[in-house]
ROFISE-783250 format. One record per residue: residue number from 0; x, y, z of N, C-alpha, C, O in turn. Coordinates in steps of 0.05 Angstrom, whole numbers, always signed. Layout:
BEGIN
   num     n_px     n_py     n_pz    ca_px    ca_py    ca_pz     c_px     c_py     c_pz     o_px     o_py     o_pz
   NUM        X        Y        Z        X        Y        Z        X        Y        Z        X        Y        Z
...
//
This chain:
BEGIN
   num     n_px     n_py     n_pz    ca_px    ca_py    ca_pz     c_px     c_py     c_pz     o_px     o_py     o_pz
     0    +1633    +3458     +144    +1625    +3435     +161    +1609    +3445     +185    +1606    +3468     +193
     1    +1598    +3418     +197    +1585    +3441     +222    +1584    +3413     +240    +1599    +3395     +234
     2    +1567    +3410     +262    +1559    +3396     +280    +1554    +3362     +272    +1568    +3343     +281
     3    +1535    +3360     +258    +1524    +3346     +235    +1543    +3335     +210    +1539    +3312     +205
     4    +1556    +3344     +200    +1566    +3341     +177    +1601    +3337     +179    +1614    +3358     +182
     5    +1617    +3314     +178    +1651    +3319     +183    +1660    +3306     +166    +1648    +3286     +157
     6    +1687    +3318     +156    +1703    +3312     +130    +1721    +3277     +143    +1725    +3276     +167
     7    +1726    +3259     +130    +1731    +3239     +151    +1757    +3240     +127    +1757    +3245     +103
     8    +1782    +3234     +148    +1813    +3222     +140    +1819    +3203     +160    +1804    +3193     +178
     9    +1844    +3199     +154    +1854    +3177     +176    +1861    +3182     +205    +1861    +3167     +225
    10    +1865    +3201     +204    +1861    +3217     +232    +1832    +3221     +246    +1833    +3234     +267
    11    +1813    +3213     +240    +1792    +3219     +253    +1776    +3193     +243    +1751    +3192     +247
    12    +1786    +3179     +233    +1755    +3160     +216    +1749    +3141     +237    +1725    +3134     +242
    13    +1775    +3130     +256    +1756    +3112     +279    +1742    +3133     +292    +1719    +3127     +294
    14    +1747    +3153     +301    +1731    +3163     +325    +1703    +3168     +314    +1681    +3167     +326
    15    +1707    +3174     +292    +1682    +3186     +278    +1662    +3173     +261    +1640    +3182     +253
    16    +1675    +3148     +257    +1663    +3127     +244    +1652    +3091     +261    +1638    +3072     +255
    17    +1666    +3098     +279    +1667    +3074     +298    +1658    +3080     +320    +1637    +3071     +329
    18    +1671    +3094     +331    +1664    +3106     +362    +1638    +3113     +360    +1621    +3099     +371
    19    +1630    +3135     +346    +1616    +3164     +340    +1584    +3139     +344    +1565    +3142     +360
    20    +1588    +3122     +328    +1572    +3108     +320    +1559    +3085     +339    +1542    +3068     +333
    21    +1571    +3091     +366    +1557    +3071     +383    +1537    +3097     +398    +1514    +3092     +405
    22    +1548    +3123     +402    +1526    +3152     +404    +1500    +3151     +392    +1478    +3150     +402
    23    +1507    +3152     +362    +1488    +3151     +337    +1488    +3144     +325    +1504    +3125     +327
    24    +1477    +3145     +306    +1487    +3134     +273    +1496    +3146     +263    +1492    +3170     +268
    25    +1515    +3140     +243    +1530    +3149     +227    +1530    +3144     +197    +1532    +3121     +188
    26    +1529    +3167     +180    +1524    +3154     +154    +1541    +3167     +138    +1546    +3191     +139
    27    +1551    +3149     +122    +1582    +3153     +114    +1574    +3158      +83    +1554    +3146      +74
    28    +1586    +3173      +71    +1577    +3180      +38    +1604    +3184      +30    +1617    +3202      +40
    29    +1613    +3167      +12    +1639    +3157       +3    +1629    +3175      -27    +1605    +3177      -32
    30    +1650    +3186      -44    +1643    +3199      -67    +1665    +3212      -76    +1686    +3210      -63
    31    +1665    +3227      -97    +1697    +3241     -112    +1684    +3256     -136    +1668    +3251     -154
    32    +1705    +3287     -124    +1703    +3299     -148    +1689    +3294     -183    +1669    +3302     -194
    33    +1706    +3280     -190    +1687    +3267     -216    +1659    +3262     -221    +1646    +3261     -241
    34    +1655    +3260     -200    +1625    +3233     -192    +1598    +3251     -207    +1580    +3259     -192
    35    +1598    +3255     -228    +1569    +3268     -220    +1543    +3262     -203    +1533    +3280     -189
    36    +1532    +3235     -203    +1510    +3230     -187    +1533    +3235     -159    +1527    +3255     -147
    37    +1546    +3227     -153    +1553    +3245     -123    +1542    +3276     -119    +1526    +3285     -103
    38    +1552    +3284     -134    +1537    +3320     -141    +1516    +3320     -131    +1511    +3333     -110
    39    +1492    +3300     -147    +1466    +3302     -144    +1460    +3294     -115    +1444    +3311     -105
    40    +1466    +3275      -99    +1467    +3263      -81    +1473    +3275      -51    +1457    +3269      -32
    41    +1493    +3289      -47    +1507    +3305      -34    +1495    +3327      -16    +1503    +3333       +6
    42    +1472    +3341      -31    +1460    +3365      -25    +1437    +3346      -10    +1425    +3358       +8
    43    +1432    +3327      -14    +1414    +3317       -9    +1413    +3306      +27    +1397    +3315      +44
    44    +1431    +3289      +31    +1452    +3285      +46    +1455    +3306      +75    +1452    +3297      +97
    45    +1460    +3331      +69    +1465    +3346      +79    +1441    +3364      +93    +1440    +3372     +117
    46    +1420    +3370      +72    +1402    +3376      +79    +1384    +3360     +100    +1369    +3371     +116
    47    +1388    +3336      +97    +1379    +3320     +110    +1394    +3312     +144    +1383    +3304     +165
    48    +1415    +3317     +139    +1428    +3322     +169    +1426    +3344     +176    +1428    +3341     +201
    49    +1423    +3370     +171    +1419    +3403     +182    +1391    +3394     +193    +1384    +3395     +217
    50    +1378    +3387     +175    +1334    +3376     +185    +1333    +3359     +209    +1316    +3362     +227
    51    +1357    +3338     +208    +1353    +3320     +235    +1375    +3333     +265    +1373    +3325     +288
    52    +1394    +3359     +254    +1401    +3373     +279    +1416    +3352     +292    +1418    +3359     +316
    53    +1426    +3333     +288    +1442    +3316     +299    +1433    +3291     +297    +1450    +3275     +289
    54    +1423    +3287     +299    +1410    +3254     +305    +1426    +3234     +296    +1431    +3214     +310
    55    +1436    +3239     +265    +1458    +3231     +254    +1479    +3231     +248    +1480    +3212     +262
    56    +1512    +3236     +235    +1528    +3248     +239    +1534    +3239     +207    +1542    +3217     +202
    57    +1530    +3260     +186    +1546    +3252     +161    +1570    +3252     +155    +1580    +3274     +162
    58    +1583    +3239     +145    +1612    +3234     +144    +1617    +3226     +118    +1608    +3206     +106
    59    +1636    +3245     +109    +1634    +3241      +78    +1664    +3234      +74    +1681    +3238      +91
    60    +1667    +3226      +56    +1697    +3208      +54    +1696    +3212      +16    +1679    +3204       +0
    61    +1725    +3230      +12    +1732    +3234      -17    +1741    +3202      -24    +1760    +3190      -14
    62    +1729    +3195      -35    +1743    +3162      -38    +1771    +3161      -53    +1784    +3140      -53
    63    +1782    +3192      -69    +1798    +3195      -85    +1822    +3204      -66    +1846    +3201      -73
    64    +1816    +3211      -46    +1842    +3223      -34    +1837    +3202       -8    +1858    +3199       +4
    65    +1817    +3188       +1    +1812    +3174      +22    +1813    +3143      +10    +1793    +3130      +16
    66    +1834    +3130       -5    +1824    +3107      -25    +1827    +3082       -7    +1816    +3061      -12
    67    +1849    +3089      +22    +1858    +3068      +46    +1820    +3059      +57    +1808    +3039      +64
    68    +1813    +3084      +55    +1776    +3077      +75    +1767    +3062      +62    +1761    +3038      +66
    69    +1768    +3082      +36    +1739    +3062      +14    +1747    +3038      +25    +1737    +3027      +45
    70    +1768    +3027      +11    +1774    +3003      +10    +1768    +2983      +38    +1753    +2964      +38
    71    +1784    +2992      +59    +1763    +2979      +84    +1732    +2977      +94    +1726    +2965     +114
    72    +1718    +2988      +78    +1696    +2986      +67    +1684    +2978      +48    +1659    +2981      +47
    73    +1696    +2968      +31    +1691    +2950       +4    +1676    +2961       -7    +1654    +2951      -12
    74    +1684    +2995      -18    +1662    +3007      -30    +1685    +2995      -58    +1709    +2990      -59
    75    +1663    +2996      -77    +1663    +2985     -110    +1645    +3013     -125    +1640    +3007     -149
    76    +1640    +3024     -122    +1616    +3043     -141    +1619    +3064     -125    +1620    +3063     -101
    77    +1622    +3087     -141    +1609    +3118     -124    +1589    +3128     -135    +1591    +3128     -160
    78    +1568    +3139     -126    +1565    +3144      -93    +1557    +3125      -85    +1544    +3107      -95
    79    +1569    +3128      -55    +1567    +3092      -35    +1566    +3107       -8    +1583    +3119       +4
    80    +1535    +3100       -2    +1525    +3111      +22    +1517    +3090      +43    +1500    +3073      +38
    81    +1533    +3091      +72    +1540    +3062      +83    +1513    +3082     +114    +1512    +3106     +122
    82    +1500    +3062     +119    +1496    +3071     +152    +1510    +3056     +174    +1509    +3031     +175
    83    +1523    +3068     +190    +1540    +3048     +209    +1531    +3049     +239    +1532    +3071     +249
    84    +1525    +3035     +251    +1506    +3036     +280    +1517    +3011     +299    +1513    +2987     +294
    85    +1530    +3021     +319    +1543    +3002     +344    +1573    +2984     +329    +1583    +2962     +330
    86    +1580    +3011     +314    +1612    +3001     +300    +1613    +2981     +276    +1632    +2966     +270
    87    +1587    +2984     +263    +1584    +2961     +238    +1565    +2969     +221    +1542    +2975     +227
    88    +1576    +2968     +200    +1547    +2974     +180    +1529    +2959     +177    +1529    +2934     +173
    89    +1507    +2978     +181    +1476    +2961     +172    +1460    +2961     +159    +1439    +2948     +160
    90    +1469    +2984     +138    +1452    +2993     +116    +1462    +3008      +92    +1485    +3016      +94
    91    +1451    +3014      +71    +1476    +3029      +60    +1453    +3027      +17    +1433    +3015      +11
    92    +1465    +3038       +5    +1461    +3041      -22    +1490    +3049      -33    +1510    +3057      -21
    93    +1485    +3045      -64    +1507    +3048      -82    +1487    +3067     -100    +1463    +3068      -92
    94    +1492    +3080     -118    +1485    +3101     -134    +1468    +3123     -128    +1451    +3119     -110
    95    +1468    +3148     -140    +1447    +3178     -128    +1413    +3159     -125    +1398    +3148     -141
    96    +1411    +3162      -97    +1378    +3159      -95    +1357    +3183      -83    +1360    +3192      -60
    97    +1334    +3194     -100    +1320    +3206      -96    +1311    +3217      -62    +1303    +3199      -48
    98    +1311    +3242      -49    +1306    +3241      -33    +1289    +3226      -17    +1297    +3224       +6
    99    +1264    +3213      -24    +1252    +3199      -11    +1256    +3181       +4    +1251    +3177      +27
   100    +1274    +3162      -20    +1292    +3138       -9    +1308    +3135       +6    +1311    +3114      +18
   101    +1326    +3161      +12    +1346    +3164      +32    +1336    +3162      +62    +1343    +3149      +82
   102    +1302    +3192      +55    +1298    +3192      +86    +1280    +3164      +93    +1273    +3163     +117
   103    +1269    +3142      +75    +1255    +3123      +79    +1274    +3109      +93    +1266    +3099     +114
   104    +1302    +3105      +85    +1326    +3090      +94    +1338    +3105     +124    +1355    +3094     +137
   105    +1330    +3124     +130    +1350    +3133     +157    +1321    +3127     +180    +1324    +3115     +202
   106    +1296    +3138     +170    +1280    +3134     +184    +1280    +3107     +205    +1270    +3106     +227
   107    +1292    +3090     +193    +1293    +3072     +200    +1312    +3064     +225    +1311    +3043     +239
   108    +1330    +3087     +225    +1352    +3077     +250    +1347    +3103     +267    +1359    +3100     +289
   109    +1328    +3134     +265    +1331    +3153     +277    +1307    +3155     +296    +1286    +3144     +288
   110    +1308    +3167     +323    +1284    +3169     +336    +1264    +3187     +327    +1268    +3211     +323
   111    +1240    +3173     +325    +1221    +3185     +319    +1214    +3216     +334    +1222    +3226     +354
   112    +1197    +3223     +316    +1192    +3261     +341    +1181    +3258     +360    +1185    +3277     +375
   113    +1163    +3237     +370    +1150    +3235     +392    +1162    +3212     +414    +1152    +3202     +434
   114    +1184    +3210     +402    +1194    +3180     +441    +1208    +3210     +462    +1210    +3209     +486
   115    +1215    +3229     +449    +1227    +3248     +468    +1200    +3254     +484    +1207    +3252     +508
   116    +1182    +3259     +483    +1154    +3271     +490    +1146    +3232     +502    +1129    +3229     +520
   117    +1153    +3220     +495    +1141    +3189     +507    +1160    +3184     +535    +1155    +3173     +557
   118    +1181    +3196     +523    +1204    +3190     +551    +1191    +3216     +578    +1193    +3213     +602
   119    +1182    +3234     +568    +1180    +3256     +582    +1155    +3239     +601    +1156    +3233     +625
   120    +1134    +3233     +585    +1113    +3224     +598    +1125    +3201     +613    +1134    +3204     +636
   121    +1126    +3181     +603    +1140    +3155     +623    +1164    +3167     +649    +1171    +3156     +670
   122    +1169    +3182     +643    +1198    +3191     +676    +1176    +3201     +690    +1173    +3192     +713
   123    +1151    +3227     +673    +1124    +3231     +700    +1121    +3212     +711    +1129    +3212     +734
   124    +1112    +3192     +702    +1094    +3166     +711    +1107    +3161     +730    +1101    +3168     +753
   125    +1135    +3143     +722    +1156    +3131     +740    +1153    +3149     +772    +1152    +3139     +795
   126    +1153    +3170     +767    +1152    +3193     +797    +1132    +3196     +807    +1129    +3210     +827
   127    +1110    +3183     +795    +1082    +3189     +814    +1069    +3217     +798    +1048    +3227     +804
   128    +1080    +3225     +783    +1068    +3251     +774    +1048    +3240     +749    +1055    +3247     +727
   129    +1036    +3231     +751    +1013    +3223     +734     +994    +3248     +710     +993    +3248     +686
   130     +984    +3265     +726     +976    +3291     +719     +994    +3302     +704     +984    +3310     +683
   131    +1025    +3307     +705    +1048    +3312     +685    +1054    +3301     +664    +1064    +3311     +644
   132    +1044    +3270     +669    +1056    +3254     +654    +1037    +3255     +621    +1045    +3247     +599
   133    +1013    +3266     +629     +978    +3270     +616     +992    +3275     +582     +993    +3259     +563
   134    +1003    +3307     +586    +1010    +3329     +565    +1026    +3320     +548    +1026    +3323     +524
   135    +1045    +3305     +563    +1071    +3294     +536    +1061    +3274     +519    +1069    +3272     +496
   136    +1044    +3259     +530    +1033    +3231     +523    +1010    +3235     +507    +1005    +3217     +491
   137     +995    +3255     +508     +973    +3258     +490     +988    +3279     +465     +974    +3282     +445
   138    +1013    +3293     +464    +1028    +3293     +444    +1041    +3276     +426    +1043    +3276     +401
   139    +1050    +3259     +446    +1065    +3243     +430    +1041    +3220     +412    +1043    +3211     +389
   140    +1019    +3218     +433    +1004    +3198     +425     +993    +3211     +395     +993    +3196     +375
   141     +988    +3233     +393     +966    +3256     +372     +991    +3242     +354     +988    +3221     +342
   142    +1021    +3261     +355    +1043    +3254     +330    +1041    +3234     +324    +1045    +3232     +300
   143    +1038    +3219     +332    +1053    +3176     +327    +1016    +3172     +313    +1005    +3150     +311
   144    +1005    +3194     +307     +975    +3169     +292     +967    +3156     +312     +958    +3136     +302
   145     +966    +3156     +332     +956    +3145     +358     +969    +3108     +356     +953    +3090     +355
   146     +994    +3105     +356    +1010    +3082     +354     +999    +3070     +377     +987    +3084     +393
   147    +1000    +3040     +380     +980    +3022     +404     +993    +3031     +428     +982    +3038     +449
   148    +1025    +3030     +422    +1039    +3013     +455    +1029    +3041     +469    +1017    +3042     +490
   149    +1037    +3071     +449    +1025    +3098     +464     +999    +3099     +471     +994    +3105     +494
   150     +982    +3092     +456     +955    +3090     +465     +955    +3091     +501     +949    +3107     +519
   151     +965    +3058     +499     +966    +3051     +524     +975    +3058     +547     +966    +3054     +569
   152     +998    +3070     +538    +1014    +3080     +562     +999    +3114     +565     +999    +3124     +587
   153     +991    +3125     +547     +968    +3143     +553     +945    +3145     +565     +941    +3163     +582
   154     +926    +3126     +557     +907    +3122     +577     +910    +3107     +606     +894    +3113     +624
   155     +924    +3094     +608     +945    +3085     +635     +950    +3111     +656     +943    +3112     +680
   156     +963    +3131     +642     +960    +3160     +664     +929    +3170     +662     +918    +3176     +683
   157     +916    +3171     +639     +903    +3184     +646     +880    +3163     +666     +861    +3179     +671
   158     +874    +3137     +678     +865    +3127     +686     +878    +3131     +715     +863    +3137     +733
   159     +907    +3127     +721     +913    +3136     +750     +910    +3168     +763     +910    +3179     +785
   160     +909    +3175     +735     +902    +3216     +744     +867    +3220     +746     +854    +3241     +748
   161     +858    +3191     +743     +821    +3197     +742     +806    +3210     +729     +783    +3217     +736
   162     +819    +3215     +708     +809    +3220     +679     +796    +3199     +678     +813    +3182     +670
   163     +772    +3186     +681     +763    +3167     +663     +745    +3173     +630     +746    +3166     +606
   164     +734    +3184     +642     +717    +3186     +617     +738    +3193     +590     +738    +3183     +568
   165     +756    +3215     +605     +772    +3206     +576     +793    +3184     +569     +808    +3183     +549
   166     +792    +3170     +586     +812    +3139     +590     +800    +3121     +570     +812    +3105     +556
   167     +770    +3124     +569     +747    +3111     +562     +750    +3120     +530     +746    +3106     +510
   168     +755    +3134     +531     +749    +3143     +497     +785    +3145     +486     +789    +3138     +463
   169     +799    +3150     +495     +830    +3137     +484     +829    +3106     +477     +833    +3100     +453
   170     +823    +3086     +495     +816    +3072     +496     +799    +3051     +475     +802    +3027     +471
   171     +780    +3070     +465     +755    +3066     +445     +772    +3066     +421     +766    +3049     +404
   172     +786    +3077     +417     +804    +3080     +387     +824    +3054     +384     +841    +3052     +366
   173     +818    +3037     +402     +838    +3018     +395     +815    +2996     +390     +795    +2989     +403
   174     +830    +2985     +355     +814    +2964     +343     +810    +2939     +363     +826    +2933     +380
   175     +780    +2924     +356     +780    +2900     +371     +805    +2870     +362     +801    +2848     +372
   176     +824    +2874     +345     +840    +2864     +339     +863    +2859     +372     +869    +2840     +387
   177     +872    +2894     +367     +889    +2894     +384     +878    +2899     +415     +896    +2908     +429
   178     +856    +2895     +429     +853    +2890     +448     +866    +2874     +462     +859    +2851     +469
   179     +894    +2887     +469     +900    +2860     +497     +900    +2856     +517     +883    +2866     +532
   180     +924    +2836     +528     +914    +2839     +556     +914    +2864     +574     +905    +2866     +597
   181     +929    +2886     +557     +936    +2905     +580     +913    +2926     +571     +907    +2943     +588
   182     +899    +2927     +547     +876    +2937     +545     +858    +2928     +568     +849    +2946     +583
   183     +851    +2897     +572     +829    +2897     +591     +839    +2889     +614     +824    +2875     +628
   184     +862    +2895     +621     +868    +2902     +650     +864    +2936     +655     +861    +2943     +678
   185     +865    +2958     +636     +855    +2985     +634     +829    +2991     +640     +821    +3008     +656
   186     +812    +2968     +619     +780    +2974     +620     +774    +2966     +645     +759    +2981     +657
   187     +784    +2941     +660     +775    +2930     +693     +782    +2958     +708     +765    +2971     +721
   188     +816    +2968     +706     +813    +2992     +731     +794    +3015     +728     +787    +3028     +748
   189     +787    +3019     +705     +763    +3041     +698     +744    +3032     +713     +731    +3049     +725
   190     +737    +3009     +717     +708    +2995     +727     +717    +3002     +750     +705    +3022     +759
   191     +739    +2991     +767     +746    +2993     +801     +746    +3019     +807     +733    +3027     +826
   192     +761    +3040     +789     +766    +3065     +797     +737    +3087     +803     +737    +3105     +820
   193     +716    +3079     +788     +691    +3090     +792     +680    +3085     +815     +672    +3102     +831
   194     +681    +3062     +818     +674    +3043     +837     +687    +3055     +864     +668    +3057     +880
   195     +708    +3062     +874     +729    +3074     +886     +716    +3109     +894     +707    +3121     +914
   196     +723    +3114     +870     +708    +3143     +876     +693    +3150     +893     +700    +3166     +910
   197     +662    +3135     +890     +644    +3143     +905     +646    +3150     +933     +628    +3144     +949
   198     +664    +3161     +939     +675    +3163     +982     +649    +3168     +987     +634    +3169     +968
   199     +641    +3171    +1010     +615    +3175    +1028     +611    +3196    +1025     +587    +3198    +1025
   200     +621    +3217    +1022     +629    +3243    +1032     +613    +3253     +998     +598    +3272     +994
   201     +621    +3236     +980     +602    +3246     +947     +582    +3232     +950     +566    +3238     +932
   202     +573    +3214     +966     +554    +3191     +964     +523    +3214     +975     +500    +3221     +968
   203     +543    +3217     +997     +520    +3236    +1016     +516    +3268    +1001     +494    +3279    +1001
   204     +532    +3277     +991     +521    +3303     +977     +512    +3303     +951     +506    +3324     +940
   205     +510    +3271     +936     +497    +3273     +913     +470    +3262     +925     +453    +3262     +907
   206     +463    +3253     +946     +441    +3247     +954     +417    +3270     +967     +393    +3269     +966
   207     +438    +3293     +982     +424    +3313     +988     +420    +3327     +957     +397    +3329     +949
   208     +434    +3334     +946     +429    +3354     +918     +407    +3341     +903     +388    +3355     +897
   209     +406    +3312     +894     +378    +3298     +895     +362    +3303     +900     +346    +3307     +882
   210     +353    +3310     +929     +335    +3322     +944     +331    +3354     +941     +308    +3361     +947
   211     +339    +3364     +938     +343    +3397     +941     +360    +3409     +901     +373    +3429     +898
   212     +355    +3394     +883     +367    +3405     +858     +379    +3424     +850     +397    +3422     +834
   213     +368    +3447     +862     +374    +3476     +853     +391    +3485     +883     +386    +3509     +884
   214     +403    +3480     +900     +425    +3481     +920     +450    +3493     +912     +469    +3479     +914
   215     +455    +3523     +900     +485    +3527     +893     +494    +3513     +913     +493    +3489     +908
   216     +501    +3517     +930     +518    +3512     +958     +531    +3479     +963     +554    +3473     +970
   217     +504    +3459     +956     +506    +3437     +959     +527    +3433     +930     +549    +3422     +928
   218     +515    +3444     +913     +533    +3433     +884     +563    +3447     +887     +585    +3435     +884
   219     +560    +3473     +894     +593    +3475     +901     +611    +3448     +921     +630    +3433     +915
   220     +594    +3453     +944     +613    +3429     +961     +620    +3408     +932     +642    +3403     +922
   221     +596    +3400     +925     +603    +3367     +914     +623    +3373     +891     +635    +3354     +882
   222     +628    +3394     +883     +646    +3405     +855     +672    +3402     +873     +689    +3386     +865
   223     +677    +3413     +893     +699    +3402     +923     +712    +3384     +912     +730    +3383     +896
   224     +694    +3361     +930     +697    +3336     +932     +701    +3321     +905     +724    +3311     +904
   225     +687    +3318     +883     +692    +3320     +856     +731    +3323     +850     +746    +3305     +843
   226     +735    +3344     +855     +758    +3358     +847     +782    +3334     +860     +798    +3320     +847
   227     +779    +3336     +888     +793    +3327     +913     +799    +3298     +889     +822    +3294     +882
   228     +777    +3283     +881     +777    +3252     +877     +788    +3245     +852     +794    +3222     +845
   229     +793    +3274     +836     +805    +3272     +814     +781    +3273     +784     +786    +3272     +760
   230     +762    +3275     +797     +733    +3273     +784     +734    +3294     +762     +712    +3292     +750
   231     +750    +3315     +749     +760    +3338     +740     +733    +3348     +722     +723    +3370     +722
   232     +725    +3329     +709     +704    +3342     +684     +671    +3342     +698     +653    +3357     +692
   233     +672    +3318     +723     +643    +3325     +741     +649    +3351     +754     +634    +3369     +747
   234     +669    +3356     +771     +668    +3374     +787     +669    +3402     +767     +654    +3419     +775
   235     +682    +3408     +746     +673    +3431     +720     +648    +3436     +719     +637    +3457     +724
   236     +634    +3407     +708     +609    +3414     +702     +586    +3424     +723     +567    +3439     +716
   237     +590    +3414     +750     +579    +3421     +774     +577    +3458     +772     +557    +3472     +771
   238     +612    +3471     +773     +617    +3491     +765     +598    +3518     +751     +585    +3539     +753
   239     +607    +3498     +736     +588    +3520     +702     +561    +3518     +708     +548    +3538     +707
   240     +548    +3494     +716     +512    +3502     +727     +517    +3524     +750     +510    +3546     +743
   241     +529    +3522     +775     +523    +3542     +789     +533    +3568     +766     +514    +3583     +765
   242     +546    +3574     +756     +557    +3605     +747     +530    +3606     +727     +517    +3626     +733
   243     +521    +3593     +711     +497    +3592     +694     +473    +3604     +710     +454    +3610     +696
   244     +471    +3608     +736     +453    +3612     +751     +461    +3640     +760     +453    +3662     +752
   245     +479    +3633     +777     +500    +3655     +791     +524    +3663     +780     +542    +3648     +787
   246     +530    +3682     +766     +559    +3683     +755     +578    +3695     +776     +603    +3691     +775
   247     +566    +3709     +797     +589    +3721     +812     +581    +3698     +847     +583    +3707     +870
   248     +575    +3676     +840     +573    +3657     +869     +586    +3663     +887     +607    +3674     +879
   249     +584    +3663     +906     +611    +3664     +933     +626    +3682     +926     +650    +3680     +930
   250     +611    +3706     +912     +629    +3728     +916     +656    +3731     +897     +675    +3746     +899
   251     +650    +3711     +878     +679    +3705     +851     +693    +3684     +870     +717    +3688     +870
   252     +685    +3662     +888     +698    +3636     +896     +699    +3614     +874     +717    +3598     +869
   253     +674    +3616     +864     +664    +3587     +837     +679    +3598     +823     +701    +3588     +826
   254     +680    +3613     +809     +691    +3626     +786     +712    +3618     +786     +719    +3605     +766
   255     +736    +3623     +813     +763    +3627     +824     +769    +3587     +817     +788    +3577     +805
   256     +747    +3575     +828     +754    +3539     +832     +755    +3533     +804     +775    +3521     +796
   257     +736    +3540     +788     +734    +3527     +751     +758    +3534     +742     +769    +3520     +726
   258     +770    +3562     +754     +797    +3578     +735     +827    +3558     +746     +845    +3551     +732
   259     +824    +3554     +773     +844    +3538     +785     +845    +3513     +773     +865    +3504     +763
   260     +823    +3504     +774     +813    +3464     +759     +825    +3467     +732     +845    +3454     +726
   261     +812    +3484     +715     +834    +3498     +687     +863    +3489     +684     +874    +3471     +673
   262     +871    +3515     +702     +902    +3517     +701     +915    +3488     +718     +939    +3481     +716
   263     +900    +3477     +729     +922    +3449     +742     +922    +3424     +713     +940    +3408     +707
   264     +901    +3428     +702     +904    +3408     +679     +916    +3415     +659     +915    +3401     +639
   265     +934    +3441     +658     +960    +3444     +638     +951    +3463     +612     +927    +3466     +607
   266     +966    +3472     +600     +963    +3485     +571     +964    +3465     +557     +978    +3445     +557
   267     +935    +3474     +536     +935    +3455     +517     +920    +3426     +515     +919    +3409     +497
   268     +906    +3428     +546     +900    +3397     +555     +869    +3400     +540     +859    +3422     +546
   269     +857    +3388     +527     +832    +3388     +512     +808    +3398     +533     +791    +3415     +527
   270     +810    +3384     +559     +791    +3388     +582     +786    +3420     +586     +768    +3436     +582
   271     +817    +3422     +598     +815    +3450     +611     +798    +3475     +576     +781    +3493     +579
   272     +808    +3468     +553     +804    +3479     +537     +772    +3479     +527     +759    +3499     +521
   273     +761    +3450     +527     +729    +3454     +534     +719    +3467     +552     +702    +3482     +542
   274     +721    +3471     +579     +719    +3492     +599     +725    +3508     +601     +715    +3520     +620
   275     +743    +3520     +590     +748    +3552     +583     +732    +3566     +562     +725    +3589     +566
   276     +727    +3557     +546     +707    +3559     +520     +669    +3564     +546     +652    +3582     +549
   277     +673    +3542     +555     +644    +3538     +568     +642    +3566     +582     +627    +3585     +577
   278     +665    +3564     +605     +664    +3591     +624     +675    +3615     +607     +680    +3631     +625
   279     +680    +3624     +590     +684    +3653     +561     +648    +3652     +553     +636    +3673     +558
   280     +638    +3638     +545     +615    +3630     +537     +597    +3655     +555     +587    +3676     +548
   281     +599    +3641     +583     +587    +3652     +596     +585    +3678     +615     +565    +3690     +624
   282     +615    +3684     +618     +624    +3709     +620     +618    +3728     +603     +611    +3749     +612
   283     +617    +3726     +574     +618    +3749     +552     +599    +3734     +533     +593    +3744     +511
//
């Protein structure tokens, strides 16, 4: 036996079958020696709780030496596979069913692989850590097939972390069906947040660099300011033109800002990974 897997008698069947079951689910596999489709069934069962590491708790019950359970369970047929969730069963089969069926049937009551990585992102959020919240959420969002409610709550950070452009294109993947309201309450803060951006302070040094184009100096400042506003993929690209010109600028300062801008947007973040590619490119 192990973690996963417990022999149930009368000594343990409330705790383990009732109690256990308001924790997790519990899935009870009633069966006996004789049984051959139990045989078949069994391995199946098991393998399938070692794979989920807990999530569920199998509980197998000899119905031959356990005949007081069966019977409070109104099992009639072996094998009799019950799921029990918040002290009551809610699901269950009678005879050996093909693996598919089993995990089609648990799927249904177990957390998916990505709400742990959805919870991670949502507690960022909740804290103001928006930028944290980025990494879990575009995992979980990638795992789940890009599922809507993630969508949303994805591009939602990445819109308060000023990611737009890629807010904009998360965003784009959701059918005009499901456009709702909280879709175009997203698309409006994209509009305000641009809108917002522009401080004086970028207003005035995209107006001098205008004037003067080829300005390392001016385009570093505005790569600054860029950065400061959350601007992450303007202020990169600002970057990589000066190093394209100048590779050792300010003495390895530019170089030092693109590698910093990098590493604050995380391992693994698609951005930082386009700009690392860009700045390798150009180093070697």
């Amino acid at each position: 036996m192990s973690d996963f897997i417990v022999d149930i008698d009368e000594t343990n069947a409330a705790q383990l079958l009732i109690e256990e079951s308001h924790q997790r689910p519990v899935v009870v596999d009633f069966w006996a020696d004789w049984c051959e489709p139990c045989k078949n069934l069994m391995p199946i069962l098991e393998k399938l709780a070692n794979e989920y590491q807990g999530a569920f708790l199998l509980a197998k019950v000899n119905a031959d030496e356990q005949g007081m359970i069966a019977q409070q369970f109104g099992v009639r047929s072996l094998p009799t596979v019950m799921v029990i969730q918040g002290g009551q069963p809610v699901d269950g089969f009678a005879g050996a069913q093909p693996e598919s069926q089993v995990r089609e049937m648990l799927e249904k009551y177990l957390p998916k692989p990505w709400d742990a990585l959805l919870q991670v992102g949502l507690e960022a959020m909740q804290a103001g850590d928006f930028a944290g919240a980025i990494s879990p959420l575009r995992q979980a969002w990638e795992d789940s097939n890009q599922q809507h409610d993630i969508t949303l709550v994805y591009a939602q950070a990445l819109v308060e972390a000023l990611r737009l452009d890629e807010a904009e294109k998360v965003l784009a993947t959701i059918r005009m069906a499901d456009q709702d309201a909280m879709y175009e309450q997203l698309v409006a803060q994209i509009a305000l947040k641009r809108e917002a951006a522009k401080s004086p302070e970028i207003e005035a040094l995209e107006a001098k660099l205008a004037a003067d184009p080829g300005n390392l100096d001016l385009m570093q400042q505005l790569s600054v300011q860029y950065s400061n506003s959350g601007q992450h993929r303007e202020a990169m690209e600002q970057l990589i033109a000066i190093l394209k010109v100048d590779r050792d600028h300010s003495n390895g300062a530019t170089r030092k800002t693109l590698l910093d801008i990098i590493a604050s947007l995380g391992k693994g973040d698609p951005l930082a990974a386009e700009f690392q590619r860009k700045l390798f490119g150009l180093m070697y």
